[in-house]
C-alpha positions in Angstrom: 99.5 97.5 96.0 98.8 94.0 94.3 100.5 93.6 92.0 100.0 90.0 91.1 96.6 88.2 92.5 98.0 84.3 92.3 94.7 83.0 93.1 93.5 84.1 90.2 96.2 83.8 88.3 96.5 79.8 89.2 92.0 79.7 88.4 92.7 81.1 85.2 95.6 79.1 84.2 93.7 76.1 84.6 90.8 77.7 82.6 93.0 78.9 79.8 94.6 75.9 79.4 91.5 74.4 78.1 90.9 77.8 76.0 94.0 77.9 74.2 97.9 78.1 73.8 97.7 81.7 73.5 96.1 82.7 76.4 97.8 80.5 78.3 101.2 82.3 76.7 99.9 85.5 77.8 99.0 84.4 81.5 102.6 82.9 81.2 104.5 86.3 80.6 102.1 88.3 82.6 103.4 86.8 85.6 106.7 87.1 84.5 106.0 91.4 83.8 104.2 91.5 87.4 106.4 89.1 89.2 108.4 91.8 92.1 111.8 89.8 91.1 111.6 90.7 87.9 112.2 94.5 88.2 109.4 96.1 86.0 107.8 97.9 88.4 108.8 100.7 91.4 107.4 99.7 94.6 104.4 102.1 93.5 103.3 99.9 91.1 104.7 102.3 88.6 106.0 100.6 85.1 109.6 101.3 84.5 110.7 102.2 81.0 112.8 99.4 80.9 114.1 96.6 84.1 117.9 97.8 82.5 119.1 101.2 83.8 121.5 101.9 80.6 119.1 103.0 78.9 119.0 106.0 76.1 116.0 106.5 73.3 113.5 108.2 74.3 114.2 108.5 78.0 117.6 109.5 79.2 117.6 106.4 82.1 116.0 103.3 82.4 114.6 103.8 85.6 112.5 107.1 84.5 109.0 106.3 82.9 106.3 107.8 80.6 103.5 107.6 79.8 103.6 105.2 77.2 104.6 102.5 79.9 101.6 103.7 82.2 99.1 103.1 79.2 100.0 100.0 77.9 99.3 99.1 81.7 96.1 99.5 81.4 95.7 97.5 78.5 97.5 95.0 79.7 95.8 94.7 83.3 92.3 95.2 81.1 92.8 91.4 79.0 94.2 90.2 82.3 90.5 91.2 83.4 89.3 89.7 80.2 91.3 86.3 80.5 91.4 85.4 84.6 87.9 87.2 85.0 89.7 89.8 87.8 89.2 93.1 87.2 91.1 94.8 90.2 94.7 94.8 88.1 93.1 97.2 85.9 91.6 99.6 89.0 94.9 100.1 90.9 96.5 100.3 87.2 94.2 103.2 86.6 95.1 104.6 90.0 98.9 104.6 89.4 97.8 107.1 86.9 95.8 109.0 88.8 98.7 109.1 91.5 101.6 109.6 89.6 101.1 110.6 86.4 98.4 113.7 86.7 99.7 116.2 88.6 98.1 118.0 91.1 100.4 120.6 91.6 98.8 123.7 89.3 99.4 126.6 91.2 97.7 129.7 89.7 95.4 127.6 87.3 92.6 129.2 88.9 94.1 132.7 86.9 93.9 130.5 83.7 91.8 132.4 81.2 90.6 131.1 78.3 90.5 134.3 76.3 94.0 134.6 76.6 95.5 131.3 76.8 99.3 132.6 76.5 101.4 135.3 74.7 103.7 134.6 72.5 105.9 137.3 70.8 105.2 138.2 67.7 102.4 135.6 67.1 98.8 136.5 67.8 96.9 133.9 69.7 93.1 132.6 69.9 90.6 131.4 72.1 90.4 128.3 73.9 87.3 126.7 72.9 87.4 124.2 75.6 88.7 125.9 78.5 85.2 127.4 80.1 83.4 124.0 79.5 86.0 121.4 81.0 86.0 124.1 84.0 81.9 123.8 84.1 82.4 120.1 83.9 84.9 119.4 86.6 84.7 122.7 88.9 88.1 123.8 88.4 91.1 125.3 86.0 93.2 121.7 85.9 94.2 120.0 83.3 94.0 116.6 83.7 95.7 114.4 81.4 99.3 113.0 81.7 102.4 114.5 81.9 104.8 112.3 79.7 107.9 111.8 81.6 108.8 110.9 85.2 112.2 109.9 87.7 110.7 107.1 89.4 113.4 106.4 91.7 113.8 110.4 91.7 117.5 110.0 90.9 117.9 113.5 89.9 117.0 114.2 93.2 114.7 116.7 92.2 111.7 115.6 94.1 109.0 117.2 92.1 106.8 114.4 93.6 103.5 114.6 93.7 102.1 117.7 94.9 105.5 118.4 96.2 107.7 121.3 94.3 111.5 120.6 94.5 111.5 119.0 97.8 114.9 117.3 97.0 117.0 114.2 97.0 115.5 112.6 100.0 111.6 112.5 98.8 110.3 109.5 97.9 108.6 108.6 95.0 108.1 109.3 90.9 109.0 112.7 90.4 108.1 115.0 87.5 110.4 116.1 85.0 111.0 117.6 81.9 113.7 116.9 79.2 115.5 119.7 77.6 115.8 120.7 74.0 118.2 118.8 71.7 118.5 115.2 70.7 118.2 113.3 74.2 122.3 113.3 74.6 122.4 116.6 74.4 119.6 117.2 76.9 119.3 118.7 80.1 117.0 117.1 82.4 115.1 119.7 84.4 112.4 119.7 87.0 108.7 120.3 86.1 108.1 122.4 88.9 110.5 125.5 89.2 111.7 127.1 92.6 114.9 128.1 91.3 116.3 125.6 94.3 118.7 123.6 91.9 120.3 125.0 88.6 121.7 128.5 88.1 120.5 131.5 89.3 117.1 131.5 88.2 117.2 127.6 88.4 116.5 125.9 85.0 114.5 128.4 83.7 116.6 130.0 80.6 113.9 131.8 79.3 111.6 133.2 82.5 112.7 135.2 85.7 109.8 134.1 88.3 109.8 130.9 89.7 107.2 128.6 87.3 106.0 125.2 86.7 105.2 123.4 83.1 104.1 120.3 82.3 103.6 118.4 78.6 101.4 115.5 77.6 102.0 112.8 74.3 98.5 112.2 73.6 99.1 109.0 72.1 99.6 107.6 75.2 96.8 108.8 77.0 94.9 107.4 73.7 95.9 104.5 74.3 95.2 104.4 78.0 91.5 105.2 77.0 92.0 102.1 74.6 92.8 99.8 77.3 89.8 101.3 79.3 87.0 100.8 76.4 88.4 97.1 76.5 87.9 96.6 80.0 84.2 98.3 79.7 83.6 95.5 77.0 84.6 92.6 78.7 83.8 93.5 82.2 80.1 94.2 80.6 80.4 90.7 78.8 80.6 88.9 82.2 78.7 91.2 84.2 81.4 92.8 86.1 81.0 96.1 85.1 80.1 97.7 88.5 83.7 96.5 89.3 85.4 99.2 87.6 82.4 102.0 86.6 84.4 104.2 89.2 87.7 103.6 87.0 85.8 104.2 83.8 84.2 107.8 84.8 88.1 108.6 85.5 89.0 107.3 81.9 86.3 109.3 80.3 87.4 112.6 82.0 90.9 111.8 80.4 88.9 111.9 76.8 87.2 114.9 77.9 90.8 116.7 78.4 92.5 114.9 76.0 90.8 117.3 73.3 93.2 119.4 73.7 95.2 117.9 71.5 92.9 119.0 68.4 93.7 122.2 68.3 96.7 124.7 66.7 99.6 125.7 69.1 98.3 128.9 69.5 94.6 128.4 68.3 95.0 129.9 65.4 92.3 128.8 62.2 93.2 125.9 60.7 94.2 125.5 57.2 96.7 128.3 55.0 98.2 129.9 57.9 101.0 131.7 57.1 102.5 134.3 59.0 102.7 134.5 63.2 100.7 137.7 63.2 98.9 137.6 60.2 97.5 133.8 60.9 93.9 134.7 62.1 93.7 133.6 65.8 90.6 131.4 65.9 87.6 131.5 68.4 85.4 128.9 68.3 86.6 125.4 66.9 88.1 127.1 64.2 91.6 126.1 65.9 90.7 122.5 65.6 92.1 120.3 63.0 90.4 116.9 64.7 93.2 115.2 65.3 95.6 113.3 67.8 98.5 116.0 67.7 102.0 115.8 68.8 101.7 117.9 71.9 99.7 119.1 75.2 101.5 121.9 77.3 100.3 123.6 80.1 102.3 125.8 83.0 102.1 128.6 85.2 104.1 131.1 87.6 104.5 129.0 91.3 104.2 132.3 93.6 100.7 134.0 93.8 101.9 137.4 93.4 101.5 138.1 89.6 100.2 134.6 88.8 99.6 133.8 86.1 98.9 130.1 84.0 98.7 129.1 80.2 98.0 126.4 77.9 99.5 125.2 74.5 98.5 122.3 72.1 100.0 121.3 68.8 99.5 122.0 65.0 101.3 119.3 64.2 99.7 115.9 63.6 101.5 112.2 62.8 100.1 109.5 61.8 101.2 107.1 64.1 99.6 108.9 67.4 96.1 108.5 65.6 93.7 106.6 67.1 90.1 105.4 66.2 89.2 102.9 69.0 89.4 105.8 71.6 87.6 108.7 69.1 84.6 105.1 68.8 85.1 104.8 72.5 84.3 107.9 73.5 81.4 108.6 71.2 79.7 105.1 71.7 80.2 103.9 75.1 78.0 104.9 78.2 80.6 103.8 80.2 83.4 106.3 78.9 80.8 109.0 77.8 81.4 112.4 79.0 79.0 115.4 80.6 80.7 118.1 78.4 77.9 119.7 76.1 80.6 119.7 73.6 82.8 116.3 73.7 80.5 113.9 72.0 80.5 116.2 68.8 83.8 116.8 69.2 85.0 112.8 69.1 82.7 112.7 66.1 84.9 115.1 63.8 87.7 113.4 65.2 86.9 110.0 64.2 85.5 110.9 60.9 88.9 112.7 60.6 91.4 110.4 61.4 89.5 107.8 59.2 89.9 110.7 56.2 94.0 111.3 57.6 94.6 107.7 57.2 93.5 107.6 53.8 95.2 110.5 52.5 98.8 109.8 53.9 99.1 106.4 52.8 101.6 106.4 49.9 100.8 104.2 46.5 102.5 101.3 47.9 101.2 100.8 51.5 102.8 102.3 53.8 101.7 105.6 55.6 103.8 108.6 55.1 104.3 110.8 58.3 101.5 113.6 58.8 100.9 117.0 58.6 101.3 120.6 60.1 99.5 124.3 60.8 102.5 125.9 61.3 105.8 125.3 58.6 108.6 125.3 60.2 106.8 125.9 63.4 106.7 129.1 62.8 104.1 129.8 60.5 106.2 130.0 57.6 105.1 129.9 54.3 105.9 126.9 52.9 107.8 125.5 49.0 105.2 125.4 46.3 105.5 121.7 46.0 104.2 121.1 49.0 100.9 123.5 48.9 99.8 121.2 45.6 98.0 118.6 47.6 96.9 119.7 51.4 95.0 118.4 54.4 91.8 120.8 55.0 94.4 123.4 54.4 97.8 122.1 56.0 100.7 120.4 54.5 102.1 117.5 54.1 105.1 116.8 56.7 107.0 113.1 56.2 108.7 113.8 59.6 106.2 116.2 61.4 107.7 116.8 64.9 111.0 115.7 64.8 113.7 114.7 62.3 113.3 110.6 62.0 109.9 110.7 63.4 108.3 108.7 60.6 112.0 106.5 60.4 111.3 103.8 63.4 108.8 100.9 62.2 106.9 101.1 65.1 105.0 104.5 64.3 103.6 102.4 61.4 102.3 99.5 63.6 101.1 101.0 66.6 98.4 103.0 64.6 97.6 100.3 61.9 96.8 98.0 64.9 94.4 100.3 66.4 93.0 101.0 62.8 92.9 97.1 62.8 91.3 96.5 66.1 88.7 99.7 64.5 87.7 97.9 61.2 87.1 94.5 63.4 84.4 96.4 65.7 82.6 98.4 63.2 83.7 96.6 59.6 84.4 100.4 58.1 85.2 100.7 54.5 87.4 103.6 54.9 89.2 101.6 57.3 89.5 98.4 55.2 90.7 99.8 52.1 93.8 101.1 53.8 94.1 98.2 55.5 93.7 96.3 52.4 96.9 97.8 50.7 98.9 97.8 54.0 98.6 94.1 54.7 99.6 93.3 51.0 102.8 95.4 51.7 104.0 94.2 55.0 103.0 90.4 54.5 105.8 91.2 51.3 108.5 92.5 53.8 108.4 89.8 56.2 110.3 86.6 56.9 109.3 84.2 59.0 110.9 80.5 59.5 111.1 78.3 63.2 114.5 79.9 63.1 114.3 83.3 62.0 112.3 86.4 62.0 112.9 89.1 60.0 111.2 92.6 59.8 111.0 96.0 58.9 112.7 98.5 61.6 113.9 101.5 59.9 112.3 103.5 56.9 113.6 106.2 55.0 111.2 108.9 53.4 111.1 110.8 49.9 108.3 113.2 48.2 106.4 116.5 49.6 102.8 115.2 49.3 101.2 111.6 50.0 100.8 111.9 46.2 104.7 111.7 45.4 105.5 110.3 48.9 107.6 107.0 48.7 108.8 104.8 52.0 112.1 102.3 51.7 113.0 99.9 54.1 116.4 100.3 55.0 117.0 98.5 58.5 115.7 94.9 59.4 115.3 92.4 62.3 113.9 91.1 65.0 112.8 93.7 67.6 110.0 92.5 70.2 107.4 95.5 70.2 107.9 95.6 66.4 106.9 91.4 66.0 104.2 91.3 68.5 102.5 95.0 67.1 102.3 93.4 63.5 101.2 90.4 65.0 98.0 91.9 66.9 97.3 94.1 63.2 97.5 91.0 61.3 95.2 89.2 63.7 92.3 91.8 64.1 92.3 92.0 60.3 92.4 88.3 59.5 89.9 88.0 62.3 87.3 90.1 60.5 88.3 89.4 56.7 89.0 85.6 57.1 92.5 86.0 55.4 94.2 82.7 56.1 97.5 84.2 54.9 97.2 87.0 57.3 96.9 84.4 60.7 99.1 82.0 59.5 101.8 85.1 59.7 100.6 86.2 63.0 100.8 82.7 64.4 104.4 82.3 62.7 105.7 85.4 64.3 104.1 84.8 67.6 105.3 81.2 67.8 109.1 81.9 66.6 109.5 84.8 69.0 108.0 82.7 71.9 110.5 79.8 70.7 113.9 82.0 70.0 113.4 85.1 72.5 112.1 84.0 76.2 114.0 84.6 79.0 114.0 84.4 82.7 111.8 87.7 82.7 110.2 88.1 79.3 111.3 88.2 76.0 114.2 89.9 74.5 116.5 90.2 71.6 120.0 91.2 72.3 121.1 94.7 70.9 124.7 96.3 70.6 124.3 99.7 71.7 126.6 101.5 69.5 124.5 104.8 70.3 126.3 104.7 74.0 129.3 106.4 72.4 127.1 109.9 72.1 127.5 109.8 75.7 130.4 111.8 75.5 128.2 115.1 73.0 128.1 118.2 74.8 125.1 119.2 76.3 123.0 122.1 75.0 122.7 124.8 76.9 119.8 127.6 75.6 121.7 130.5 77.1 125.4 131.5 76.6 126.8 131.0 79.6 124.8 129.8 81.8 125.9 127.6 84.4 124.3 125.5 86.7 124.6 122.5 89.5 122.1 119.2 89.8 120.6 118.4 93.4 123.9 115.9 93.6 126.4 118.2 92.7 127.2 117.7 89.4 128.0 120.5 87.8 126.6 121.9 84.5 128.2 124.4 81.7 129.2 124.8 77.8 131.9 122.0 78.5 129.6 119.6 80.2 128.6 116.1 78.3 125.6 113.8 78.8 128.1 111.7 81.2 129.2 114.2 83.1 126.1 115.7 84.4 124.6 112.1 84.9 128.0 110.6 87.2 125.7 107.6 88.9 125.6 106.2 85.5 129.4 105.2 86.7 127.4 102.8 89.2 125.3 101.5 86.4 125.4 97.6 86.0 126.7 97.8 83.0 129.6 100.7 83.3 132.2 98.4 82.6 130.7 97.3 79.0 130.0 101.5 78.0 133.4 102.8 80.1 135.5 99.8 77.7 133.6 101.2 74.7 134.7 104.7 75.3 138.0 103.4 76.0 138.1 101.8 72.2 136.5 98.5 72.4 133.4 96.7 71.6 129.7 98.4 71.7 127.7 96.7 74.5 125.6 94.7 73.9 122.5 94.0 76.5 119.1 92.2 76.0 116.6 95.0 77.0 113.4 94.7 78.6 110.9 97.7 78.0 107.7 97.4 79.8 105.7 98.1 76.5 107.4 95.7 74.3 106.3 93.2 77.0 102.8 94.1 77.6 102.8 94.6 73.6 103.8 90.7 73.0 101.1 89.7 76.0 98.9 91.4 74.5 99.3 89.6 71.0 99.7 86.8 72.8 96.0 87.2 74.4 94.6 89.0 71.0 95.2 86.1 69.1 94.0 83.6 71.7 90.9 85.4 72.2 90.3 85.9 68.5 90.5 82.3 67.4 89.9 80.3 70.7 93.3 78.8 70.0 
């Protein structure tokens, strides 16, 4: 795979440099991100999470991936198409995706049935709405979206690669996998695919006796993927290259066509006041669909034939910072991205006009946008406290961490959806869109410092109140984090772009110019961190059964007295044992300049955002 065309590379430098600075920047990194030396990518062309290996957030290793990193490819490899006038980045982008990230192995999806989309005790379930017509539209019971998390380097030995189901430590290539429950300290990482090969006795199934497979999908990401792709169809139109990636947009619009599934309630129940796992109606029709981007696609089935069986799941819980216009506009306006099923157009309709109505109502009083809302309190269909039923969401309430505790906390869920609201309001000039805009631009452009010397952010919010009408945000951690700069950097752009705020590009341009200036390296831009979340390394893990034990593909073993470390031992090879193993030992937290593929792509693409905005 190419991963890097030079002689275009070298045409478009010379090009940009008569453009603009900015594009020129972003040509600059994008050879640095593609460059083979630099370590970003497997030899698959897949993105790492990060070049470092010692890596713990929302991955348990550097070296695994998700889907994240595989979208912001695309958008990245789509303004490479846009700025050196090749295209082909953006194809074999798409096809990492296709070849990595959507897995083929389904076995039994053919005994999916959409009238019965999966039992749950004690909660009755509804129809899939959607089920019969993707199956009309694509001649078969797959799902086709991404599954969120893979071992690239298949350290875990698992070897769910793909098509492949636990073929071990000697297969080659990204392998599927699942994290378990718990904070990811606590987790155990498990395989996607099930034969009961590795694990206990009924391999790292706690809750199921047949051999089975399940996958999930964070829909964000595959929104975003759709993003990148809408992108590409505009500018490869623009210069009349369109025919050089029509193949890769047809597989972009069947993503949109599966990616509905994450509109509808857990267990497609009705939407709005449902209280109560069996007294909840279970919905047929699209009265399951709340409209927008939710927190969660599962899907899974039994692996032997005999009894087969497969099911689906989605999410009743929404947040604000998975929501995404450009792909709802995308998919309802271009021909390129368009889909055959009778129902998908309509369906991206509601959801746009939806969103639009989400964003208004969870932004607080001073600007920012409080955290989302929920079908199902508690997840469980719980009734919920008073206070919160006093101001709902076409019947569901108010969550200011829907999906996790501290998922509204980290800045970034704030500007990774106010930049795709941004890049919305520039294409289409929408008053809904503007008004929130409006207040959120005042607020941040209040919260941000800026000198040749210094930059200074917001990173960490707290949250207080039950409804947006009593909800209340506080910044209460600062700094300089890459993803975070370049993200509010692209937002203020798109909107200054469109409104002719000079205040709002003259930020952009500060924060793009002092990061560039203070934060380049040999491969990128970073800011150094000290890690003092290593020291969790040592938490037990969580295991859902009492007394179950169990053994990875290397041998480690796994039981009640087990810790994060001690089922992951080639961490004790890691680069940077000696910095964690002298932390456990008393001394200093380490400290090491990370490199995550999306913060990188997300400062390129600020970089090229702003060049291509104002020819600069």
């Amino acid at each position: 795979m190419k991963l890097f065309h030079v002689a275009a590379f070298l045409a478009a430098l010379v090009s940009c440099t008569m453009a603009g600075v900015y594009t020129n920047r972003f040509l600059e990194l994008y050879e640095q991100i593609v460059a083979s030396k630099s370590g970003y990518y497997s030899k698959e062309g897949v993105p790492y999470h990060s070049v470092e290996t010692m890596m713990v957030e929302s991955v348990d290793y550097g070296h695994e991936t998700d889907s994240e990193a595989l979208s912001y490819n695309i958008w990245l490899k789509a303004m490479y198409g846009e700025i050196a006038g090749d295209f082909q980045p953006f194809n074999e982008a798409w096809d990492v995706i296709e070849n990595y990230m959507i897995p083929e192995t389904q076995y039994n999806e053919d005994r999916y049935n959409p009238s019965n989309p999966g039992s749950t005790s004690g909660i009755t379930v509804g129809k899939d709405p959607i089920g019969n017509e993707l199956k009309t539209s694509y001649g078969d019971n797959r799902v086709r979206v991404m599954h969120w998390l893979s071992d690239v380097d298949n350290v875990y030995g698992f070897g769910n690669t793909q098509g492949q189901c636990e073929s071990g430590p000697l297969a080659s290539g990204p392998s599927f996998v699942n994290n378990g429950a718990g904070t990811v300290f606590s987790g155990i990482t498990y395989p996607t695919c099930d034969s009961f090969k590795y694990g206990g006795s009924t391999g790292f199934s706690w809750y199921s006796s047949v051999p089975n497979w399940q996958y999930s999908a964070a829909p964000d990401a595959d929104a975003r993927a759709i993003l990148g792709a809408y992108w590409a169809s505009q500018w490869a139109t623009q210069k009349g290259k369109i025919s050089d990636i029509s193949s890769t947009l047809s597989k972009a619009a069947r993503l949109g066509d599966y990616l509905r599934y994450a509109f509808f309630d857990k267990h497609f129940k009705q939407i709005g006041n449902c209280i109560g796992g069996s007294t909840c109606p279970a919905a047929s029709g699209k009265e399951s669909a709340h409209y927008l981007i939710s927190w969660y696609i599962g899907w899974g089935g039994a692996v032997n034939s005999q009894n087969g069986y497969a099911w689906r799941m989605c999410s009743g819980e929404a947040h604000i910072g998975y929501q995404n216009p450009i792909t709802a506009y995308a998919l309802i306006n271009d021909p390129n991205l368009r889909s055959n099923s009778a129902s998908a157009v309509e369906d991206w309709q509601n959801s746009l006009q939806r969103q639009l109505e989400f964003y208004k109502w969870v932004q607080t009083s001073e600007g920012p946008l409080g955290g989302g809302v929920t079908n199902s309190w508690n997840s469980n269909y719980e009734d919920p406290p008073a206070a919160v039923k006093t101001n709902t969401f076409h019947g569901m309430w108010y969550e200011s961490q829907p999906g996790y505790q501290g998922a509204s906390d980290w800045f970034g869920m704030q500007t990774w959806t106010v930049d795709r609201l941004a890049q919305y309001y520039y294409l289409t000039g929408d008053a809904t869109a503007k008004s929130v805009l409006d207040k959120w631009i005042n607020w941040i452009l209040t919260q941000i410092t800026v000198t040749s010397k210094k930059i200074k952010v917001p990173v960490t919010l707290s949250w207080s109140g039950n409804t947006p009408s009593d909800a209340h945000a506080s910044v209460v951690g600062s700094g300089n984090m890459v993803g975070i700069v370049s993200s509010i950097a692209r937002t203020l752009s798109y909107y200054a772009a469109k409104t002719g705020n000079s205040r709002a590009k003259s930020v952009a341009k500060q924060l793009l110019d002092t990061m560039w200036s203070l934060n380049r390296d040999s491969i990128g831009l970073s800011v150094t961190s000290t890690v003092s979340t290593l020291n969790q390394v040592n938490n037990k893990v969580y295991i859902p059964i009492s007394g179950w034990t169990g053994t990875y593909p290397n041998g480690d073993k796994i039981n009640a007295s087990s810790n994060f470390l001690d089922i992951r031992s080639w961490y004790k090879s890691d680069a940077n044992w000696w910095q964690l193993q002298n932390y456990l030992n008393g001394g200093p937290a380490p400290k090491i300049n990370y490199h995550r593929f999306w913060e990188q792509a997300d400062m390129a693409l600020a970089l090229g955002a702003y060049g291509i905005l104002f020819n600069e």
